[in-house]
Structure formats: structure tokens, C-alpha cells
C-alpha positions as a printed Julia matrix, in Angstrom:
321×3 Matrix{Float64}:
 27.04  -14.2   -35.48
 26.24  -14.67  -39.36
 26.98  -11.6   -41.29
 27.05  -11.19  -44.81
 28.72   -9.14  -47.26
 26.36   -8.13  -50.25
 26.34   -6.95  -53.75
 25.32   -3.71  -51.76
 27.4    -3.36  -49.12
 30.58   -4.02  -51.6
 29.29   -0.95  -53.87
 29.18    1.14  -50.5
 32.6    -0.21  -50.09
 34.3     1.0   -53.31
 32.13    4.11  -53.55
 34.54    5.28  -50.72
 37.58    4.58  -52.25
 36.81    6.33  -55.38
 36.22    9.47  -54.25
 39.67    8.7   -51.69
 37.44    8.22  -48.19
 37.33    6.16  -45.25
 35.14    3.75  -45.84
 32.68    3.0   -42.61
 32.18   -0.68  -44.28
 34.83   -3.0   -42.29
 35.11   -6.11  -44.54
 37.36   -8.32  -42.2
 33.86   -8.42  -40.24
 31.92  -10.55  -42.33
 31.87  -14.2   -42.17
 30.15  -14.52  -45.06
 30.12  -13.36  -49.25
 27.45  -13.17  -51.51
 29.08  -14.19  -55.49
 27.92  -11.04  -56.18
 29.85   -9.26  -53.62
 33.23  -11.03  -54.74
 33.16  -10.19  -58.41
 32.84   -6.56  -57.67
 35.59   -6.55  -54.45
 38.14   -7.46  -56.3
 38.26   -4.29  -57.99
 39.75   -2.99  -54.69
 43.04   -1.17  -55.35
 45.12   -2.57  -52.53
 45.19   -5.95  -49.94
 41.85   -7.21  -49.35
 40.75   -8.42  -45.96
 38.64  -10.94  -45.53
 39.92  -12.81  -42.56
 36.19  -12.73  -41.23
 34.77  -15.17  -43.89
 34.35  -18.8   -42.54
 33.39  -19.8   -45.94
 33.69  -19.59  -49.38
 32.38  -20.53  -52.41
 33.81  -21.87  -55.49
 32.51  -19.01  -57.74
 33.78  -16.58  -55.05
 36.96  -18.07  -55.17
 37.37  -17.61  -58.85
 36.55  -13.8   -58.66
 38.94  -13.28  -55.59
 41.43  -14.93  -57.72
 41.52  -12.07  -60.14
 42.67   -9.36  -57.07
 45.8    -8.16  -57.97
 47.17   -7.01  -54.62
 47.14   -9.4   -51.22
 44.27  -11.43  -50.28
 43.77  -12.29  -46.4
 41.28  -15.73  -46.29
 42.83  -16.42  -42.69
 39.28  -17.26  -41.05
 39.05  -20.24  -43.65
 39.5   -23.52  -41.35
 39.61  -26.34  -44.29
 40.31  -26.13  -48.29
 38.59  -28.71  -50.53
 40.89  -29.18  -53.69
 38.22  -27.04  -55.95
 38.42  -24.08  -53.64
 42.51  -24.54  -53.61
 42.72  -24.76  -57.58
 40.63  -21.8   -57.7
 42.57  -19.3   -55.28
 46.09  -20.64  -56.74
 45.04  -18.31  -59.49
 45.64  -15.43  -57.69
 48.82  -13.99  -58.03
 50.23  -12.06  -54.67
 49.86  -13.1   -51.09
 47.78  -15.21  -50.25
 46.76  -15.68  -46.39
 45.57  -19.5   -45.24
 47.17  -18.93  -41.71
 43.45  -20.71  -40.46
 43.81  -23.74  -42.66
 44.38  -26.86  -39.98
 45.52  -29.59  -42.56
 46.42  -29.93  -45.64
 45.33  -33.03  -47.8
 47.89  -33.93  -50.86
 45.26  -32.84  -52.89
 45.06  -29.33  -51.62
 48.51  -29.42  -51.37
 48.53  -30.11  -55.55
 45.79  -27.72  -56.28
 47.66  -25.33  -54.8
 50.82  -25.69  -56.11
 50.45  -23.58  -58.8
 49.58  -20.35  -57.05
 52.52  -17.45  -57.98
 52.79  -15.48  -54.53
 53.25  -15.8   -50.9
 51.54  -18.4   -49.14
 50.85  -18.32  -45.37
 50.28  -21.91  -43.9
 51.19  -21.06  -40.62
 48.3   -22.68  -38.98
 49.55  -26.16  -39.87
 50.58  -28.1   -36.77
 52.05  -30.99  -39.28
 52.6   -32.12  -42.54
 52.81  -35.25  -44.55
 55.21  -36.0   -46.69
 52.87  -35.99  -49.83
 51.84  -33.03  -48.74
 55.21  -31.21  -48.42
 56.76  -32.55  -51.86
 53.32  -30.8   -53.61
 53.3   -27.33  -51.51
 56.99  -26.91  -52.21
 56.27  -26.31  -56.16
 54.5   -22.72  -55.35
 56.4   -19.88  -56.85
 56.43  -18.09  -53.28
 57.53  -17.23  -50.37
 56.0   -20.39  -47.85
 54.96  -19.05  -44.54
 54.8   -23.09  -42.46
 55.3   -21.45  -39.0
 53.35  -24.03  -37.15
 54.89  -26.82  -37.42
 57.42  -27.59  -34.48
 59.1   -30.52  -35.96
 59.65  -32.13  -39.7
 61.16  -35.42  -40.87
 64.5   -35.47  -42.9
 62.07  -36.22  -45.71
 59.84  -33.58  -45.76
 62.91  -31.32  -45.11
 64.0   -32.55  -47.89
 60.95  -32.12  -50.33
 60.65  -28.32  -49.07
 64.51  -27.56  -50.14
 63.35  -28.1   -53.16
 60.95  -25.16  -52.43
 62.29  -22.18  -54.51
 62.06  -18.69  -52.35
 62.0   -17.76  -48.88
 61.08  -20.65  -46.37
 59.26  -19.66  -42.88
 60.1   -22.57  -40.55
 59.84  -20.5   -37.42
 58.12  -22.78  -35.64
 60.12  -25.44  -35.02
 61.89  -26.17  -32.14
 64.62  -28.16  -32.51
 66.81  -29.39  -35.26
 68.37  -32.24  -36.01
 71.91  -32.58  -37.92
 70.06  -34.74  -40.51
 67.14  -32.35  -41.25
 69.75  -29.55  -41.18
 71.71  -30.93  -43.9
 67.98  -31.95  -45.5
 67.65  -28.07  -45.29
 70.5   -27.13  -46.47
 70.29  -27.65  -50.35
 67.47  -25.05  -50.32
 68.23  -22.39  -52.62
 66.39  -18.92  -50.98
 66.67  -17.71  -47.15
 65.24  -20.02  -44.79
 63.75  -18.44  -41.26
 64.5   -20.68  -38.34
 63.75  -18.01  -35.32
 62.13  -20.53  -33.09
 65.39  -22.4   -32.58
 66.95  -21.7   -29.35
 69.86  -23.69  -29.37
 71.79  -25.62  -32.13
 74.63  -28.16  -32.07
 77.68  -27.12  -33.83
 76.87  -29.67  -36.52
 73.4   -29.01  -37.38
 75.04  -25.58  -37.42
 77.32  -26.94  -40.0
 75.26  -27.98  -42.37
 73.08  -25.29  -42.37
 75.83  -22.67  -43.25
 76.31  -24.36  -46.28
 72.44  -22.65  -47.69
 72.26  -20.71  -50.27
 70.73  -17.63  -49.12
 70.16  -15.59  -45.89
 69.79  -17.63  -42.57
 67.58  -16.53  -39.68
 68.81  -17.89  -36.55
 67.62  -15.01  -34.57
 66.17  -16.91  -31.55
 69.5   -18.47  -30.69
 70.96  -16.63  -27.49
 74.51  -18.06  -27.71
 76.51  -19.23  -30.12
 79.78  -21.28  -29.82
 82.78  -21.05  -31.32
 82.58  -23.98  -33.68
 78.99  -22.65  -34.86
 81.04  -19.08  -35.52
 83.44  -21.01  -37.37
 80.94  -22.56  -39.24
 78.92  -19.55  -40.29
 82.38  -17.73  -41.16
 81.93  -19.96  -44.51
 78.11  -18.91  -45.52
 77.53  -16.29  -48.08
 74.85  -13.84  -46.97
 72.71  -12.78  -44.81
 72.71  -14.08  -41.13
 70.75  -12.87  -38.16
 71.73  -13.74  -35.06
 69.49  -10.81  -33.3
 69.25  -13.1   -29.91
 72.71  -13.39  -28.65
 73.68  -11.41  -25.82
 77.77  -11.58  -26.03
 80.17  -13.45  -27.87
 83.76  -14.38  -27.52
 86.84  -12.91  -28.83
 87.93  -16.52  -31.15
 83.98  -16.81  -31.86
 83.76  -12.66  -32.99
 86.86  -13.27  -35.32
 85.06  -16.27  -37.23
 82.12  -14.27  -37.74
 83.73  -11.07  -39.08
 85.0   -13.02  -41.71
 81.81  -13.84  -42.91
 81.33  -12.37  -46.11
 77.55  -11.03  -46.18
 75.58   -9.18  -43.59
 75.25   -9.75  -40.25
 72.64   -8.84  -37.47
 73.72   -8.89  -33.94
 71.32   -6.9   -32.6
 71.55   -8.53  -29.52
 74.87   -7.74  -28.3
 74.8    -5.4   -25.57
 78.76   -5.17  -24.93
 82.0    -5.73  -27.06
 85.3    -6.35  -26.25
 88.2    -4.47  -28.39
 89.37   -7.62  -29.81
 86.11   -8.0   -30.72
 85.65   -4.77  -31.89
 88.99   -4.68  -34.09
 87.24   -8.22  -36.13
 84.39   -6.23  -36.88
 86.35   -3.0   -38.05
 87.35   -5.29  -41.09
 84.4    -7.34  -41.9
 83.03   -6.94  -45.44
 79.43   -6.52  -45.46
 76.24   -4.75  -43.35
 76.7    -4.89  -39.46
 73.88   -4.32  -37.36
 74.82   -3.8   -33.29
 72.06   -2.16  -32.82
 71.75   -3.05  -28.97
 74.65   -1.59  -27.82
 74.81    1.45  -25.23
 77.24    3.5   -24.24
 80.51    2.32  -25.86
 84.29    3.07  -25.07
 86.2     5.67  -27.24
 88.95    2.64  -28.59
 85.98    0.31  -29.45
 83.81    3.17  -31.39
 87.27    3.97  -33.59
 87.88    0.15  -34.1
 83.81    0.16  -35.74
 84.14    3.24  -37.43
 86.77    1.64  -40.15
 83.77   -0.77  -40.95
 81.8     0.68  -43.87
 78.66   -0.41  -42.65
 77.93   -0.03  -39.48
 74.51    0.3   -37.87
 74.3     0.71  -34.21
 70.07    0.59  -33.91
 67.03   -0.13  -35.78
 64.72    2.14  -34.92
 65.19    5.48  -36.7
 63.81    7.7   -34.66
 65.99    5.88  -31.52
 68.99    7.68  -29.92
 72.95    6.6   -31.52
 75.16    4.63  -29.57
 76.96    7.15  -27.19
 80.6     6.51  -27.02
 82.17    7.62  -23.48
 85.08    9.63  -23.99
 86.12    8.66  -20.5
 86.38    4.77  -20.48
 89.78    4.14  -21.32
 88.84    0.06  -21.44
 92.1    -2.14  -21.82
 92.36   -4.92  -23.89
């Protein structure tokens, strides 16, 4: 159902916030905005949520382009390339998640936008389209797509910032070396297995490396992330081997193995000497031998959560080698 937000409503809106209430007026549940309403919202001090609106018009698009903080337009389905010129003016996050494609010459109107972008809602991508969106000054937030060619891998390396690629499935050695001159972290979560080339190439990026849906990982891949140079999470894999543990505690940069649920004390001993954050956080209880071999690593953390209990080490299991 229709429901719009008015010059009114938007006054009862920031009324609230200056004198530090609750406001009763839930934005995200209008579908609609009065021009009048937009030029005095964005006076808002904080993220703005408008997921609701199924529209927007050009003028409202200029005055939403002044809010400073976060801007949520998720319930937009389409962008014509006056709407997209106008919101690349705004300068913080900026949430399209809704958008279903994107025409080369949304893609260029939007280019210029300085902030996050979430296109997570696009199932594909042309080519045309992916050498334009990869000029934004922002993190890009492409989560839906499943699968990209070598060439638009390679016009979104030249993306500068963190790349969201979550989405896609599987990986070939070509798009991985495509991938791999991108300068920023690139998050690849949705990947559940990788051959040791693909692997290869993408420890060769320059910048931190999200791998955290992969549940095993060889010892060739090991060997090949041994070589990157920051951060890698490999949250999903349950156990490792002793030759592939070794490769990845030379790694120089943080690591995130939250995954692991047991380690051996060869294993154990690697870790004690690799330089950089170590996350175990899913171990349990852990032999005496293997909590002394950790403790000579300087930065150990054995769980997320804060408010979670420590590792317990058993002062009983006398595990051999």
C-alpha cells in the first residue's frame, strides 16, 4: 500500500531527534517522498533509511545527495542515468542492493559517487558496465553475481578499495589471475572449493583475501598463501595438516582460522612462530603442550565473541606428537 512521507511527517521526524527522543515516525515504511520531505530529511544526523521508497524523484535525489552519513535506497528496483548522476553526489554509503541491472549509463553516472556502494542485487553484469562501476571511490558491494568473465574480472581489479564478490561460486584460474592485480581486499566467501592454481594466483593480491567459505584447503593452496602479504580468512576449514599448517604460519599477515576445532602439536609449534594476528577461535578444550606451543605467539585469539568462555586447556591430556 501507497504511503507517503510529507513535508509534515519529516518535521515530526526531526522534532524527535532534537530534543534526543524516539521518534514514533518509522521512515523505512514509506514507499513514497514528497520533494519537500527530502530537502528537510537530510538534515538527519546519522544513516537514513529509506529502503521503503519504490521511487524517487530527480529533485529528491539531489537533496538526499547532500546527507552526510549512510543512505539506504534498497527498495529502488531500476536507476535511470539522471537519478544515478544525482545520488553519486552523495558522499558515504550508499545502498542499491534492489537495483536488478545496471545499464552502462547508470553504471557512468554513477561512477563518480565517493562511498560504499551496495549492488548486491545484480544477478550479472556487462562488461561496459563493469569497466564504468569500477571508477567509484568505494568499497563495491556486487554480491549477486555467481559468475564473471576474465574480462569483467579484469575491469573491476582496476576497482580501487574493497571488492564484495561473495556471490560467486566458482572460480576459474583465469579470472583468478584477472583478480589478482586488484589493489584493496577482495571478499570471495561464497567459494567453496578452489584449485591450487586459481589459489595461486589469487595469493599474489594486494590486500586481505576472504576465502572464508572454503572448508579445506590443500597443501599446495597453503603453500601458495604462505607468499601473500595480509590478511587471510580462512574461517571455514575444519582441520588442516601438519606440511599445510607450516606453509601457513609463515604467512606474514593475519590469519583467521576460526574454523579449526582441533590442532596437532606440530601444528601448534608453526603457529607459536608465526608473525602476525591468529584467530582459532573455534577451538575447545586444548592439551597443556599445544596451549604452551600458542602462547609464544604474540597474537593469539582463541574466540570472537567477547563475552564467550576462553579456550580451556586440560592439564590432563598428555597428547603425543
Amino acid at each position: 500500500m501507497k504511503k507517503q512521507l510529507n513535508e509534515e511527517i519529516a518535521k515530526r521526524y526531526l522534532v524527535a531527534e532534537q530534543f534526543h527522543l524516539v521518534s514514533p515516525v518509522k521512515i523505512h515504511e514509506f514507499t513514497d517522498l514528497e520533494d519537500s520531505a527530502a530537502r528537510l530529511i537530510v538534515s538527519h544526523q546519522g544513516p537514513l533509511d529509506l529502503k521503503g521508497l519504490t521511487k524517487l524523484s530527480e529533485n529528491s535525489a539531489q537533496f538526499l545527495s547532500k546527507h552526510k552519513y549512510p543512505l539506504n535506497l534498497s527498495g529502488l528496483k531500476s536507476l535511470t542515468p539522471e537519478l544515478a548522476s544525482a545520488l553519486a553526489n552523495h558522499k558515504s554509503g550508499l545502498d542499491l542492493r534492489g537495483v536488478r541491472t545496471l545499464p552502462a549509463a547508470v553504471a557512468r553516472a554513477l561512477a563518480g559517487h565517493r562511498g560504499a556502494i551496495n549492488l548486491s542485487g545484480l544477478k550479472t553484469l556487462s562488461q561496459e558496465s563493469a569497466e564504468a562501476i569500477a571508477a567509484v571511490k568505494g568499497d563495491l558491494y556486487l554480491r549477486g553475481l555467481s559468475s564473471i568473465s576474465v574480462v569483467v574480472a579484469s575491469h573491476l581489479a582496476k576497482h580501487r578499495g574493497v571488492l564484495y564478490l561473495g556471490g560467486l561460486e566458482s572460480i576459474t584460474p583465469e579470472v583468478a589471475e584477472a583478480l589478482s592485480k586488484h589493489k584493496g581486499a577482495i571478499g570471495l566467501r561464497g567459494l567453496k572449493t578452489i584449485s591450487d592454481e586459481a589459489m595461486e594466483h589469487l595469493a599474489r593480491l594486494k590486500g586481505g583475501l576472504h576465502l572464508g567459505g572454503l572448508t579445506h584447503l590443500s597443501d599446495a593452496a597453503a603453500k601458495a598463501l604462505s607468499k601473500h602479504k595480509d590478511l587471510i580468512h580462512l574461517g571455514s576449514v575444519k582441520s588442516l595438516s601438519d606440511v599445510a599448517a607450516a606453509y601457513l604460519a609463515a604467512h606474514q599477515g593475519g590469519i583467521h582460522l576460526g574454523g579449526l576445532q582441533e590442532l596437532s602439536l606440530v601444528a601448534a609449534r608453526a603457529f607459536g612462530s608465526h608473525q602476525g594476528e591468529l584467530c582459532l577461535s573455534g577451538l575447545g578444550k586444548i592439551p597443556q603442550k599445544i596451549a604452551r606451543e600458542l602462547a609464544k605467539h604474540d597474537e593469539v585469539i582463541y574466540y570472537d565473541d567477547p563475552f564467550a568462555p576462553q579456550t580451556k586447556v586440560d592439564d590432563d591430556d598428555e597428547e603425543s606428537e
